[in-house]
C-alpha positions, -999 to 999 in steps of 0.1 A, spaced: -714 -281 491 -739 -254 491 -727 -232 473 -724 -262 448 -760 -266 448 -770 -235 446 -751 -232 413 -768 -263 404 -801 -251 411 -794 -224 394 -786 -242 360 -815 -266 363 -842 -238 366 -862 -239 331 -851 -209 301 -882 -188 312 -869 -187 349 -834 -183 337 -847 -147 313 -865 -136 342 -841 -136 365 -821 -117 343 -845 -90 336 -849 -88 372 -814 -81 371 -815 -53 342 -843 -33 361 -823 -32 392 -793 -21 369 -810 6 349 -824 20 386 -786 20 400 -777 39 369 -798 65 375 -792 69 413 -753 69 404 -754 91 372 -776 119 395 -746 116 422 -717 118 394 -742 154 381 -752 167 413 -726 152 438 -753 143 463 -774 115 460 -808 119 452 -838 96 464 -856 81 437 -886 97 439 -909 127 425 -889 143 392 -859 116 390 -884 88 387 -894 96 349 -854 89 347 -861 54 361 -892 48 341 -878 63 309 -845 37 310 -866 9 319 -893 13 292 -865 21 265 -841 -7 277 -862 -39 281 -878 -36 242 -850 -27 228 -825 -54 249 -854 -86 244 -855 -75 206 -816 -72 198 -816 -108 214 -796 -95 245 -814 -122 269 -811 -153 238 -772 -163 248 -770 -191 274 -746 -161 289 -725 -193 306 -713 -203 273 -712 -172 251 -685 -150 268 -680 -132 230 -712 -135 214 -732 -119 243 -707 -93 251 -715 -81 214 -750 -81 217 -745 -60 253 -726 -33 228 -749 -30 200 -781 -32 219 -764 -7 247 -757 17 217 -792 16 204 -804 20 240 -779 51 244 -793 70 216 -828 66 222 -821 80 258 -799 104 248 -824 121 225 -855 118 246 -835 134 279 -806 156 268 -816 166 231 -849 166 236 -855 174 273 -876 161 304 -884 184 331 -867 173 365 -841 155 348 -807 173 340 -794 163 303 -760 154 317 -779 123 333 -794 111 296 -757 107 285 -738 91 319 -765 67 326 -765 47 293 -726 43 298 -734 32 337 -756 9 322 -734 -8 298 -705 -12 320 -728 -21 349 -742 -51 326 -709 -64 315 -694 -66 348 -722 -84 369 -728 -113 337 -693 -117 336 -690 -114 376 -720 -140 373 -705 -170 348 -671 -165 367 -692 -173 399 -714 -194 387 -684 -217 370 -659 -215 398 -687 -232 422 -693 -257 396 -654 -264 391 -654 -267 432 -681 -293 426 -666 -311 401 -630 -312 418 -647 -337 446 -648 -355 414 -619 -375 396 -612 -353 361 -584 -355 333 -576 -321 330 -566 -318 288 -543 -296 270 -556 -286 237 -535 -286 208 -549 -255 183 -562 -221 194 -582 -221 161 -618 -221 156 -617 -260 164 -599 -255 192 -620 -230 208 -653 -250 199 -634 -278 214 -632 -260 246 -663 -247 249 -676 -281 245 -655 -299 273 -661 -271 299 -702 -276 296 -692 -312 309 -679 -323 341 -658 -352 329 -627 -334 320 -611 -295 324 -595 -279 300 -563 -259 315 -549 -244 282 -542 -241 248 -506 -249 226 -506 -230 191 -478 -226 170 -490 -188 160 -465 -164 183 -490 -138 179 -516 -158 204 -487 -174 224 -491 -158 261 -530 -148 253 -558 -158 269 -590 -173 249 -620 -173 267 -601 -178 299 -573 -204 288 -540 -191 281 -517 -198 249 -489 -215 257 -458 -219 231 -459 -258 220 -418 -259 230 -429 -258 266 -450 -292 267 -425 -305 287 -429 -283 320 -465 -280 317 -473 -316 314 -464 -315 350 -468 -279 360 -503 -283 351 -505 -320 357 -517 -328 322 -534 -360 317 -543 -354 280 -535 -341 247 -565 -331 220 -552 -326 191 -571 -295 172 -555 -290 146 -578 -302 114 -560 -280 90 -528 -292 93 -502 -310 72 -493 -347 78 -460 -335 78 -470 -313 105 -488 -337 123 -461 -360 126 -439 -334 141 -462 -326 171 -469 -366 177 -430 -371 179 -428 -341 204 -460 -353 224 -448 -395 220 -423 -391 250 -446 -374 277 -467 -407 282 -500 -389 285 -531 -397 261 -536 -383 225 -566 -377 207 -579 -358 175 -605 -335 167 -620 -344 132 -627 -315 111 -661 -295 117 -666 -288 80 -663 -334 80 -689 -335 107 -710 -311 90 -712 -332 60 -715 -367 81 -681 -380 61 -669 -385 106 -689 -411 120 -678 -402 149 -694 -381 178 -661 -360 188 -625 -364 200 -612 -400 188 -582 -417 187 -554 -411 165 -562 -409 127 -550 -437 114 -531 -418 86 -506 -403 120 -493 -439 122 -482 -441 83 -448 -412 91 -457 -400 51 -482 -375 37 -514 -393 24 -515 -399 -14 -540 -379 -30 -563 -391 -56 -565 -384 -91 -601 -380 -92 -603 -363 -134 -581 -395 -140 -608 -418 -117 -640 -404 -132 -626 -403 -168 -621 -441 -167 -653 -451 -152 -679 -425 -158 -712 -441 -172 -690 -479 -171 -708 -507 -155 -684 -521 -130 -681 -555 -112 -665 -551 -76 -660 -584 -60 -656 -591 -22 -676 -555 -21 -681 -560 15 -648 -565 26 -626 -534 43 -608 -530 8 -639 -537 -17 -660 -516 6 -640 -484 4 -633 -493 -35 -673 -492 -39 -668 -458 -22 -647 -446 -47 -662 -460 -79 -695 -443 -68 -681 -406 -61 -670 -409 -107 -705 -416 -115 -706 -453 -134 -739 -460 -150 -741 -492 -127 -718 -510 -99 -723 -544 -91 -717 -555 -57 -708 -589 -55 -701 -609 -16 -711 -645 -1 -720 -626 29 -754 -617 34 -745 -591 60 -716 -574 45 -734 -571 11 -765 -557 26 -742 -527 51 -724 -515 23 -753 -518 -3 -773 -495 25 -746 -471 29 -743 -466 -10 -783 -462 -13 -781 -432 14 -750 -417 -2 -762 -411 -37 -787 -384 -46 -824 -394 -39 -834 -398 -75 -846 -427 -98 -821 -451 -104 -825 -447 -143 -819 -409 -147 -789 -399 -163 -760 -391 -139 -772 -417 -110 -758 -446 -103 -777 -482 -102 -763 -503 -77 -768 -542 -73 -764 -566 -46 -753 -595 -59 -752 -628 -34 -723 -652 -46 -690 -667 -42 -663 -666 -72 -660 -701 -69 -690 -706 -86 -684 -713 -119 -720 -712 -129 -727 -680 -105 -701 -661 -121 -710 -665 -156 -746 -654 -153 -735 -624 -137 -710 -612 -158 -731 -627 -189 -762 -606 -182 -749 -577 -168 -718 -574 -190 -694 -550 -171 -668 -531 -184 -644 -532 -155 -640 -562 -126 -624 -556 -97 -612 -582 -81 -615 -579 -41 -621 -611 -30 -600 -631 -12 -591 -650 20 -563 -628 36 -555 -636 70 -525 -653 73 -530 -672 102 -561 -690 86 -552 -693 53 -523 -711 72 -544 -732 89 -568 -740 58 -546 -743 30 -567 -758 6 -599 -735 8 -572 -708 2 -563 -716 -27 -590 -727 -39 -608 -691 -33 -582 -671 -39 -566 -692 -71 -589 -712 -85 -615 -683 -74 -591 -658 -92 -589 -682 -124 -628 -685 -127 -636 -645 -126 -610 -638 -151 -620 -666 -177 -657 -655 -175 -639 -614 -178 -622 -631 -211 -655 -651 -224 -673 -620 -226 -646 -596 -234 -649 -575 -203 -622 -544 -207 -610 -543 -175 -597 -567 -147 -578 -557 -118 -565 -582 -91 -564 -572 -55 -528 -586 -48 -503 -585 -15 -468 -577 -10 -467 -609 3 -472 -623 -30 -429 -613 -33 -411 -644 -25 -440 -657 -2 -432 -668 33 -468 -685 39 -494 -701 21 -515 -673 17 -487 -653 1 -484 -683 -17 -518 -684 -32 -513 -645 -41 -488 -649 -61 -499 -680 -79 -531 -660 -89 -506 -633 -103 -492 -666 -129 -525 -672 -137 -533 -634 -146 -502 -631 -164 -504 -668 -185 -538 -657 -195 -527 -624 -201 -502 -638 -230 -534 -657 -242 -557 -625 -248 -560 -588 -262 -595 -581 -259 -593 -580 -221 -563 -557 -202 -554 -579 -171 -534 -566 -146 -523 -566 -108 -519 -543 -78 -498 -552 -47 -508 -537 -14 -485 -532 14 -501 -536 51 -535 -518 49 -544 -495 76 -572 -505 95 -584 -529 72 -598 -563 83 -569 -583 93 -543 -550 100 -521 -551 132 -537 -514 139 -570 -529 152 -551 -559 174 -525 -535 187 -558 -513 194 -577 -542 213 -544 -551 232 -535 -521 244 -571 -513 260 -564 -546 277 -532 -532 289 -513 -556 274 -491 -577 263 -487 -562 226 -476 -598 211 -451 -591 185 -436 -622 166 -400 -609 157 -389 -576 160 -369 -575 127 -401 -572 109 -409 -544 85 -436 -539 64 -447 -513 42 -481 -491 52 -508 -473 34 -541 -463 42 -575 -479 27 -584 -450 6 -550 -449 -6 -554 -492 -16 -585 -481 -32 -573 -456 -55 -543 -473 -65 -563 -501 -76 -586 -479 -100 -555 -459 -108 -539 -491 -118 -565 -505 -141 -563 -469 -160 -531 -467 -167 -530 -508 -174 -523 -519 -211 -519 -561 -198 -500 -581 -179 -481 -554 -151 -479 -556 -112 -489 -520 -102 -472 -510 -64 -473 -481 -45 -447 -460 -37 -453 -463 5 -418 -444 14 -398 -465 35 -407 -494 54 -417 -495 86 -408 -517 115 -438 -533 137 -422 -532 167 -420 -490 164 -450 -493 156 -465 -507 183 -447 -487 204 -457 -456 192 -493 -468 192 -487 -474 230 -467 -444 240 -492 -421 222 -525 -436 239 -506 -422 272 -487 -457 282 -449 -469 279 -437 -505 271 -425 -529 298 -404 -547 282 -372 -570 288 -353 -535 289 -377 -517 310 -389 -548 328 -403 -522 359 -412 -491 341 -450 -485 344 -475 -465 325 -499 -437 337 -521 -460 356 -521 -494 335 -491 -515 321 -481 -524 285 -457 -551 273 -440 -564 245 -435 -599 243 
């Protein structure tokens, strides 16, 4: 315990005690030097007095200037293992010739020229072993400290640039300890990286218990989905905890709100590559358009607003009957765009717009005055559960809702509209299905009826994370520790993620010519009971269910019911 606070002490002492303490250090070096590099000349030693002292005084005079400008005593030398052994190197070589010139090539009296050219090399080698000597110290009393303390000791996933920032990171902090990395390059297999050895991915297995692994960070940013999927079904079976790294570059920009390891991306749940948009198609279709986006607060209308914005439409109109949701996504748009005036060429104008498609009269002033070129219909009552509880409010919304928005489209000859459909809408099981797919009839009777606006339908499957998904519930249960309620096990559904809804959906109303149900290809279905049980094993829990009715988790239990 006292050597733990001494350490402690140590780090809390303010930068200007810290630099001190160090140059201390340095002049006590720089005299050693000289002592030593008279013994290795002379083979006696020589007391550091008379003649040999314009040796001490010369290496101290040269080596302080020259070390403080060359940023030698900048590196917190605790964290920058690399970085400050580099600045040692370059500054040491500056040092070296400066010595080397003033007492061999040049020539002091008293001081033989063999010690100009040892004692810079002393130096160097006597600086690198008592900083590293120092932060091995230094860190070993702190990990003796910290071991009093519970801490998940984490395996990190990527030796990369990621992972090595990663691991920097974690071992300022006493929460966790990182004991190695997995990379799938041979050529750092069996390495060590700033203390942490590379270990071959193939032996998880062993070293989940050899090293008592609670965790798995996943640093890999650069990688393939396809990739990604491989490693989670390798990690899936161990039962310990996965999380991701975002990408720096992401963070950089502020497109991660997040503030550092999270858990699993939601695209690892989908089992498919992501589908990439086709942004030239995208901006070609709406650049300098004024477009109508309606339920633009909602998780889907939201990220379609997103979108629209990044292929530049002269104006986007943002219409919700929530007060809130208009006003977060409306501020999120504002700090997103370029700080210029709204009416400059290139800049978007965006428009909150409070009001329910219900309203018959609400609707046609907004579409009359601002006359869009494109509607996007986003609004809708989705949850099942409710719609099944309120039948008629569903379809009033989302039929009768549907119905007005496309008349007052066809009234004023509006190009574009796009309906926000469901695969639900396919031989509906409930009423909100139900009211999906009797909004499609509508779209396509009217469809028959007109040629100066292109009507046309996209069908989601189960949207990732979107308000109302089974990610989020699944998410919120298995914190709980359970029970993961599952209604039948024989159900399947097809995934994708919200950018992926959001792009189909323009996609859709490019390609559109009147009248067509646009549907993404999502692979192959997937069922929601593997679903939740991957969810489960990969947060670093196993499923109790009636064919493990004992088995446990790491700590907490999870069921399916």
């Amino acid at each position: 315990m006292r050597l733990v606070s001494v350490a402690q002490h140590a780090i809390r002492l303010p930068r200007w005690g810290k630099r001190t303490l160090i140059v201390i250090v340095d002049v006590s070096l720089c005299v050693l030097a000289v002592w030593i590099a008279y013994f290795l000349r002379l083979s006696v030693w020589v007391p550091l007095y008379g003649l040999p002292v314009r040796a001490v005084v010369g290496s101290v005079a040269l080596a302080l200037p020259i070390f403080a400008a060359m940023g030698v005593y900048r590196p917190v030398f605790r964290h920058a293992e690399s970085t400050g052994q580099t600045q040692i190197l370059l500054a040491s070589l500056v040092y070296a010739l400066a010595y080397v010139a003033i007492f061999t090539a040049w020539s002091v009296p008293g001081v033989p020229r063999t010690v100009g050219v040892i004692q810079p090399v002393l130096l160097f080698v006597f600086m690198i072993m008592v900083r590293a000597g120092a932060r091995r110290l230094l860190n070993a009393m702190l990990d003796h400290g910290n071991a009093m303390h519970s801490r998940e000791r984490v395996l990190i996933y990527g030796a990369g640039q990621s992972g090595r920032q990663l691991a920097a990171a974690i071992s300022s902090r006493p929460e966790m300890k990182v004991v190695g990395f997995l990379d799938d390059n041979k050529g750092l297999q069996g390495a060590s990286i700033n203390g942490f050895r590379v270990y071959p991915p193939g032996k998880i297995l062993s070293l989940v218990d050899k090293l008592a692994v609670d965790e798995v960070l996943l640093a890999i940013p650069s990688a393939t989905q396809q990739r990604r999927n491989e490693i989670l079904a390798m990690l899936r079976s161990l039962h310990i905890r996965i999380r991701t790294l975002p990408d720096i570059v992401d963070l950089a920009l502020g497109n991660v709100t997040t503030s550092g390891t999270t858990n699993l991306d939601i695209n690892d749940l989908l089992g498919r590559d992501v589908v990439t948009p086709e942004m030239a198609v995208m901006e070609a279709h709406l650049f300098g358009c004024t477009i109508l986006v309606t339920g633009a607060g909602g998780s889907i209308g939201s990220e379609l607003c997103r979108q629209i914005v990044a292929a530049r439409p002269a104006k986007l109109l943002l219409l919700d009957n929530s007060e809130y949701s208009l006003y977060a996504i409306h501020r999120e748009l504002e700090l997103a765009l370029p700080s210029h005036a709204p009416d400059e060429a290139g800049v978007t104008q965006l428009v909150p717009l409070l009001g329910s498609v219900q309203n018959e009269q609400r609707m046609d002033e907004i579409i009359g005055v601002w006359r869009p070129s494109h509607v996007y219909h986003a609004a809708a009552y989705k949850h099942v559960p409710l719609v099944e509880h309120n039948p008629i409010q569903g379809v009033v919304n989302n039929v009768f809702g549907t119905m007005n928005v496309a008349q007052r489209c066809i009234d004023y000859n509006v190009r574009h509209f796009v309906l926000v459909s469901t695969d639900k809408a396919v031989r509906p099981t409930n009423v909100m299905g139900a009211t999906k797919r009797l909004a499609e009839m509508v779209l396509q009777a009217l469809a028959e009826e007109t040629t100066q606006t292109c009507l046309s339908m996209v069908r989601f499957g189960n949207v990732l994370g979107s308000s109302g998904s089974v990610v989020p519930l699944f998410r919120q249960q298995i914190q709980a520790g359970g029970p993961v309620t599952i209604t039948d096990e024989r159900i399947t559904r097809f995934f994708m993620t919200i950018p992926e809804a959001a792009q189909l959906v323009i996609q859709a109303g490019a390609m559109a010519s009147g009248g067509e149900v646009f549907v993404l290809d999502m692979g192959e279905p997937v069922r929601i009971v593997d679903l939740a049980r991957n969810m489960i094993e990969l947060s670093g829990l196993s499923v109790r269910d009636s064919r493990n009715p004992l088995r446990a988790s790491r700590g907490r239990y999870a069921r399916q019911r």
